[in-house]
MINUVO-222285 format. One record per residue (C-alpha): residue number from 1; residue in one letter; y, x, z. Coordinates in pm, 1 decimal. Layout:
% residues N
PT   tordren   lose          y          x          z
PT       NUM      a          Y          X          Z
...
***
This chain:
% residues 280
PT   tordren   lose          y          x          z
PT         1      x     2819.8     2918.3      349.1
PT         2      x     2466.7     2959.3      364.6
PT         3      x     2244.0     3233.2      167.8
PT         4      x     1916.0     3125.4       71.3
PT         5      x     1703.6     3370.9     -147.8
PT         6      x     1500.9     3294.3     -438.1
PT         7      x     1158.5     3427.8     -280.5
PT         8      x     1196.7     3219.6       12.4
PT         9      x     1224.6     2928.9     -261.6
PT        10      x      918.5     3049.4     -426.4
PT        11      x      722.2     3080.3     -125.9
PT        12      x      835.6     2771.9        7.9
PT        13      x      745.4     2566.6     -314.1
PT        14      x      427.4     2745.5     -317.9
PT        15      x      306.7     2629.9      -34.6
PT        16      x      420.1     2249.9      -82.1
PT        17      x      230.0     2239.5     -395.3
PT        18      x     -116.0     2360.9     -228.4
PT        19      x      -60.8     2130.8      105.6
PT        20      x       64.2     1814.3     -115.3
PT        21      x     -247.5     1838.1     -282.0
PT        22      x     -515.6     1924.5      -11.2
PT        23      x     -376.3     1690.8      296.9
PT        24      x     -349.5     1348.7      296.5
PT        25      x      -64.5     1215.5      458.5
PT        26      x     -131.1     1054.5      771.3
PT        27      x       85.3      746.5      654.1
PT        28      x     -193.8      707.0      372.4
PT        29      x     -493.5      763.7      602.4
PT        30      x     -375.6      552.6      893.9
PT        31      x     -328.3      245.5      591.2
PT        32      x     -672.5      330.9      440.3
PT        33      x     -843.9      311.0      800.5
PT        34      x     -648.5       13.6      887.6
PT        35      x     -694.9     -153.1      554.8
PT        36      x    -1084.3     -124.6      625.5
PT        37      x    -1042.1     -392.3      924.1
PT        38      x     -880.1     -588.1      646.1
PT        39      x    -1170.4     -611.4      399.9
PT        40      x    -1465.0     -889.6      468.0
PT        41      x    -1705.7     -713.6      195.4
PT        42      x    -1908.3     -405.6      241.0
PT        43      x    -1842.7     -272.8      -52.4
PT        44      x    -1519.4     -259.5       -1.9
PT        45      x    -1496.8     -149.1      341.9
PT        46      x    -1754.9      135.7      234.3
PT        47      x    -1507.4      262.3      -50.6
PT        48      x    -1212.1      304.7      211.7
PT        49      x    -1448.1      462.3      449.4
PT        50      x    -1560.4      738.1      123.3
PT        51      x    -1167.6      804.1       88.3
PT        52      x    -1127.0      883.6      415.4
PT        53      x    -1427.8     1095.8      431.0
PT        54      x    -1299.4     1268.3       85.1
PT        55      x     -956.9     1366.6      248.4
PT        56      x    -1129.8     1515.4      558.3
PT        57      x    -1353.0     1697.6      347.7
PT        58      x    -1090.1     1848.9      117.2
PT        59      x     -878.0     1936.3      429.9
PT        60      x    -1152.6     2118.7      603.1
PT        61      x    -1284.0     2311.4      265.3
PT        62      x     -904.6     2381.5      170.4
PT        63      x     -992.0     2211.7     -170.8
PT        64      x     -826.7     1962.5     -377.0
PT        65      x     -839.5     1574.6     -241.5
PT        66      x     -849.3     1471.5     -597.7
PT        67      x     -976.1     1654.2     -937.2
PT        68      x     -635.9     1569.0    -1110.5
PT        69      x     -364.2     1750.6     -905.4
PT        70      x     -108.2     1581.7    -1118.5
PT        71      x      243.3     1686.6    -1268.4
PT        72      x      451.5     1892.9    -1028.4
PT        73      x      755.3     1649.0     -952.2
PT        74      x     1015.5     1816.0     -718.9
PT        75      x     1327.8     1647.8     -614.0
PT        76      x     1604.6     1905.1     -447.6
PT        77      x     1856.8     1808.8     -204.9
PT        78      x     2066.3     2085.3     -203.1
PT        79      x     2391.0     2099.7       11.5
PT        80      x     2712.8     2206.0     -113.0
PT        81      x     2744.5     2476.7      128.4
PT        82      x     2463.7     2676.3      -11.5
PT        83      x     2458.8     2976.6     -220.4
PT        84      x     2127.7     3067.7     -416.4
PT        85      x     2052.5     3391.0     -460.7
PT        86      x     1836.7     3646.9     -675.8
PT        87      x     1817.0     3395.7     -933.4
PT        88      x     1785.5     3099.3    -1105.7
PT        89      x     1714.2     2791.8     -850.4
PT        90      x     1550.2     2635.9    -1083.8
PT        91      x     1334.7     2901.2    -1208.8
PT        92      x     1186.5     3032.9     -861.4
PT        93      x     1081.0     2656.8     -823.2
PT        94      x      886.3     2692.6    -1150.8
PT        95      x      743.8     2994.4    -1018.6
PT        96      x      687.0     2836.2     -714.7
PT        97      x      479.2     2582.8     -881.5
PT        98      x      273.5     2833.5    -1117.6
PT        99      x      179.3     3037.3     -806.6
PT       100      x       68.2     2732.0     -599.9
PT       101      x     -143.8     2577.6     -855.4
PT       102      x     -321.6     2953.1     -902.0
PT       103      x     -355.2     3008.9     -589.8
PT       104      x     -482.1     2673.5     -476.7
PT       105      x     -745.0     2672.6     -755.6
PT       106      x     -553.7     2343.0     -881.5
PT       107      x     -613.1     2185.5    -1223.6
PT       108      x     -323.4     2297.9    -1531.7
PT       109      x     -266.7     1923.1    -1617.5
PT       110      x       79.1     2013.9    -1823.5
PT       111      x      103.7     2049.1    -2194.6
PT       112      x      422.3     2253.2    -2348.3
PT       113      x      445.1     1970.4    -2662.5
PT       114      x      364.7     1619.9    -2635.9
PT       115      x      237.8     1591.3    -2984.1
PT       116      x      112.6     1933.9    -3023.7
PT       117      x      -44.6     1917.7    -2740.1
PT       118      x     -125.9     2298.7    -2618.7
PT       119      x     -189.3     2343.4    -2238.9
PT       120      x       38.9     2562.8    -2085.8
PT       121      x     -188.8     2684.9    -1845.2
PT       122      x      -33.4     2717.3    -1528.1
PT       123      x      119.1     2359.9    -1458.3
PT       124      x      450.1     2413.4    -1537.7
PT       125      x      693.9     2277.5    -1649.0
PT       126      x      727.3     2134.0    -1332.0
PT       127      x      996.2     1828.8    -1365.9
PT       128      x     1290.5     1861.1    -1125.3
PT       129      x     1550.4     1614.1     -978.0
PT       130      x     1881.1     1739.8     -789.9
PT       131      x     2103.4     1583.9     -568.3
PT       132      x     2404.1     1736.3     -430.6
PT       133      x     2567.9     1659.9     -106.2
PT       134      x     2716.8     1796.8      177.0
PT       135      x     2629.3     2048.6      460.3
PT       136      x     2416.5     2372.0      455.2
PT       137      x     2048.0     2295.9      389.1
PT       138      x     1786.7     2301.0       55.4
PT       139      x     1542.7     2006.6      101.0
PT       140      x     1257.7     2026.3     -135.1
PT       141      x     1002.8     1752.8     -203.0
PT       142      x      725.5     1833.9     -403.9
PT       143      x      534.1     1522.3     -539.9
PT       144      x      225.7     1594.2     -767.7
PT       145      x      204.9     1303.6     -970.8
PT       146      x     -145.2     1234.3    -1122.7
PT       147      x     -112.4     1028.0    -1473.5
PT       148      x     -402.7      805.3    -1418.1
PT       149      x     -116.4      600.8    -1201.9
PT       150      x      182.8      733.3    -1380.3
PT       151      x       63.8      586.1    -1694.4
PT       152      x      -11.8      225.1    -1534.1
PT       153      x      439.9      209.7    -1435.9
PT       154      x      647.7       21.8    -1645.4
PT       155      x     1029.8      -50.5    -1670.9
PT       156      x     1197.6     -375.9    -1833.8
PT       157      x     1550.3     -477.5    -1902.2
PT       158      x     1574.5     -800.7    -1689.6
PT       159      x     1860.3    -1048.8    -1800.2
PT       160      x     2068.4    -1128.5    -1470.3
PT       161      x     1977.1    -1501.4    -1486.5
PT       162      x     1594.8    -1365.0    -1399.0
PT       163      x     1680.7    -1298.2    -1048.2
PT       164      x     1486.3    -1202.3     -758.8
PT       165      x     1257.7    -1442.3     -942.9
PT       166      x     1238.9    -1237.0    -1254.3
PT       167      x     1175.3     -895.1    -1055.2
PT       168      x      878.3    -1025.1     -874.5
PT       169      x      697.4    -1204.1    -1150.7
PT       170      x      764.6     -857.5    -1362.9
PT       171      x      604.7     -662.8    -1057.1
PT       172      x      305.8     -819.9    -1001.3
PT       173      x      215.2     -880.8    -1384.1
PT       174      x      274.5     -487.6    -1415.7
PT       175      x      -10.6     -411.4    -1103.9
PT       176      x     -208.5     -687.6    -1269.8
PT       177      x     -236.1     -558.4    -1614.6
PT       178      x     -299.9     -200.0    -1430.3
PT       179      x     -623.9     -325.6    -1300.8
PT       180      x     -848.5      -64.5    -1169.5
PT       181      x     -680.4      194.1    -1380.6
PT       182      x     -451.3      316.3    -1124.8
PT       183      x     -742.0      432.9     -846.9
PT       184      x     -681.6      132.9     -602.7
PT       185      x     -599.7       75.9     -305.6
PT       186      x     -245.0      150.2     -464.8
PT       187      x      139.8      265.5     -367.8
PT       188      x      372.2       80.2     -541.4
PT       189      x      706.7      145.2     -579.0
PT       190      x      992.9      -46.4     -721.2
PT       191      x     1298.4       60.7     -827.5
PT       192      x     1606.6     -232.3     -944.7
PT       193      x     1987.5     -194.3    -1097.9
PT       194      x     2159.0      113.7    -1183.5
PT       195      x     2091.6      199.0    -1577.2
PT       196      x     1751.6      260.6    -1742.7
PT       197      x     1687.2      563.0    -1607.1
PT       198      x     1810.2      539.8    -1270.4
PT       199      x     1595.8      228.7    -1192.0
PT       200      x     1288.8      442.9    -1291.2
PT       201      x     1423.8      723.0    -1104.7
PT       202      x     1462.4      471.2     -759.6
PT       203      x     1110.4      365.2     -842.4
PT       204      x      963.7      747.9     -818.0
PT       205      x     1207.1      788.8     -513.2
PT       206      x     1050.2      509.3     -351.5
PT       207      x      677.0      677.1     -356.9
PT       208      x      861.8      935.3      -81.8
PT       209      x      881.7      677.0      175.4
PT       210      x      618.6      630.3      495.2
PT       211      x      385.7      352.7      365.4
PT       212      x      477.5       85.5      614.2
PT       213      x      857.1      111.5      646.9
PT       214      x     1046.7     -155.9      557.1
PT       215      x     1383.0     -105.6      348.7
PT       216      x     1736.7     -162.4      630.8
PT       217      x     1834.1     -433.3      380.8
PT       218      x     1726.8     -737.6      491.4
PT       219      x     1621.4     -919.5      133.8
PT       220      x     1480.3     -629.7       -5.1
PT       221      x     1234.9     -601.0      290.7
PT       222      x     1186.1     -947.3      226.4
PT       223      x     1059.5     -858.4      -99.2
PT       224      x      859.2     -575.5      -16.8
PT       225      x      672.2     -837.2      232.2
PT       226      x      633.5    -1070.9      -72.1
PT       227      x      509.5     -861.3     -316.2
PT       228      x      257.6     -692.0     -102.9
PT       229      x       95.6    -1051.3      -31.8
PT       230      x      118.6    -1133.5     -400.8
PT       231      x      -67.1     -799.7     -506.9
PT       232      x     -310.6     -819.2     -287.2
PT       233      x     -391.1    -1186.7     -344.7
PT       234      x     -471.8    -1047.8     -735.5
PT       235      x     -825.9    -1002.7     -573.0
PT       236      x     -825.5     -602.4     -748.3
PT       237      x     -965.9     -425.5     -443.7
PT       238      x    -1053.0     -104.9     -357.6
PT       239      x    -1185.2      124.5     -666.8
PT       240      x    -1094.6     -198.8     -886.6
PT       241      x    -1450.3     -358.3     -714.4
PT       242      x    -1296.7     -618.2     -564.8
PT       243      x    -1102.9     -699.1     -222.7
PT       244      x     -831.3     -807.7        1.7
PT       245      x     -638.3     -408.4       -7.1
PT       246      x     -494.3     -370.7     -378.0
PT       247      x     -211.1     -213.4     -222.6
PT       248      x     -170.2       -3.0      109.5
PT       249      x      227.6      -98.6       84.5
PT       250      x      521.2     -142.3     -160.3
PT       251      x      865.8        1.0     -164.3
PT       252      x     1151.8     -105.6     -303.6
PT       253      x     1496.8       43.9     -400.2
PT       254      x     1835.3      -85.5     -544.9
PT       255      x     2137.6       72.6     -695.4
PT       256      x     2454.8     -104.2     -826.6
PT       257      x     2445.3     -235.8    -1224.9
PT       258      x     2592.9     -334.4    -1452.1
PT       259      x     2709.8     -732.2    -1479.9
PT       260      x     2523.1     -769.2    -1785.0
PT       261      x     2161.2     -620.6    -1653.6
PT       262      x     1898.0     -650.0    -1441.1
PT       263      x     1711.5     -303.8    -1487.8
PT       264      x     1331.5     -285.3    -1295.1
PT       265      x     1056.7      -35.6    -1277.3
PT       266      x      730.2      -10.5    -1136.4
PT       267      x      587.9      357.5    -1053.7
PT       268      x      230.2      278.4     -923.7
PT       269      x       55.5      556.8     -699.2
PT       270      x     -286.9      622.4     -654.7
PT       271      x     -436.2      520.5     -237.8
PT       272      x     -363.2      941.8     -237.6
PT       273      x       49.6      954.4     -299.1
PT       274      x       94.8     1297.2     -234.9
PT       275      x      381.0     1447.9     -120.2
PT       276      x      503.1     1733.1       97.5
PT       277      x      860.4     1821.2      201.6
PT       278      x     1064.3     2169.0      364.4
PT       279      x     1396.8     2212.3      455.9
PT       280      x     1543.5     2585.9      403.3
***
């Protein structure tokens, strides 16, 4: 059995909230600089060259790559053989998340009542998924989430006789109607079968992947291919000005459903798609 404390927890979430949201991943910058050989406009090519300048700006200042450092999403792979001490689990991530967004000088995006509508003030609550499985380690993956992409996603309840069809005309029509809403050039992730939440769940899951990899199964990275020359055939661009880059990649994930359904969801990402991950 291993003993993990609380305060390591807290530090450790701490400090994943501050990096997620001041270093770009170098999956993201490598597609944005590669995406720039892509582009035959100026205008475009100059936007992807700004966003790469805007990360290495933010990285050397220790600042913020983007004004809306998101909702704190956390998912927790916790192994069976580990005990959690001095506390709640879930509360020293909370505090984890309140003490990175202070002490990074991030924005307090989070409001304690959707209708009422009060800001909380610190960024929490932050919203946290578990997994359980075996061995001895705490993975945590902290994924601010900014809403100008989180509110472009969508989820439908296909009909089985849609098929792969179905999924992909769904898909694109969802980045389509998202237009330049979602800060282009996008992430896309897709998330198919299970119930209605667990397809939106895959969907958010599939944001953690390296932009670029391809899912083992052999049709689904078949689709991933597809839907990535579909998007960025919808002309969008970078910024929403135009282009051959709508999206820097797309990732897709299935679960088992039901033989009456054909769940989907889209979770779009901003060309940022932060994320940053420890292992206790």
């Amino acid at each position: 059995m291993k003993t993990i404390h609380t305060s390591q927890i807290i530090d450790t979430v701490e400090k994943l909230c501050i990096d997620a949201n001041v270093y770009l991943n170098h999956d993201i910058r490598d597609a944005l600089i590669k995406a720039q050989s892509l582009e035959e406009s100026e205008g475009a090519k100059s936007i992807l060259q700004s966003l790469v300048e805007n990360a290495e700006i933010a990285a050397r200042e220790g600042m913020a790559i983007c004004q809306d450092t998101g909702m704190a999403i956390v998912f927790v792979t916790i192994g069976q053989d580990v005990s959690i001490i001095g506390g709640s689990l879930t509360e020293a991530i909370q505090e984890g998340v309140r003490r990175g967004y202070k002490k990074g000088y991030l924005r307090s995006s989070i409001v304690g009542d959707p209708l009422i509508r009060k800001n909380t003030g610190d960024n929490t609550p932050a919203v946290i998924h578990y997994d359980m499985v075996e061995g001895d380690q705490l993975k945590i993956e902290v994924a601010p989430k900014g809403f100008g992409s989180e509110n472009m996603g969508a989820l439908k309840m296909l009909k089985p006789s849609d098929g792969i069809e179905g999924v992909r005309r769904f898909v694109v029509e969802t980045v389509s109607n998202a237009g330049p809403n979602p800060c282009p050039p996008i992430v896309v992730g897709v998330g198919i079968g299970g119930s209605m939440e667990k397809c939106a769940l895959l969907a958010k899951k599939a944001l953690l992947r390296p932009v670029g990899s391809e899912n083992p199964r052999k049709h689904l990275a078949e689709l991933e291919k597809q839907l990535l020359d579909e998007i960025n055939q919808l002309g969008i661009g970078p910024a929403g000005l135009g282009g051959r880059v709508t999206a820097l990649g797309v990732m897709v994930e299935a679960y088992p459903t039901h033989i009456a359904g054909l769940p989907v969801a889209v979770n779009i990402s901003c060309h940022v798609t932060r994320h940053r991950s420890a292992v206790l």
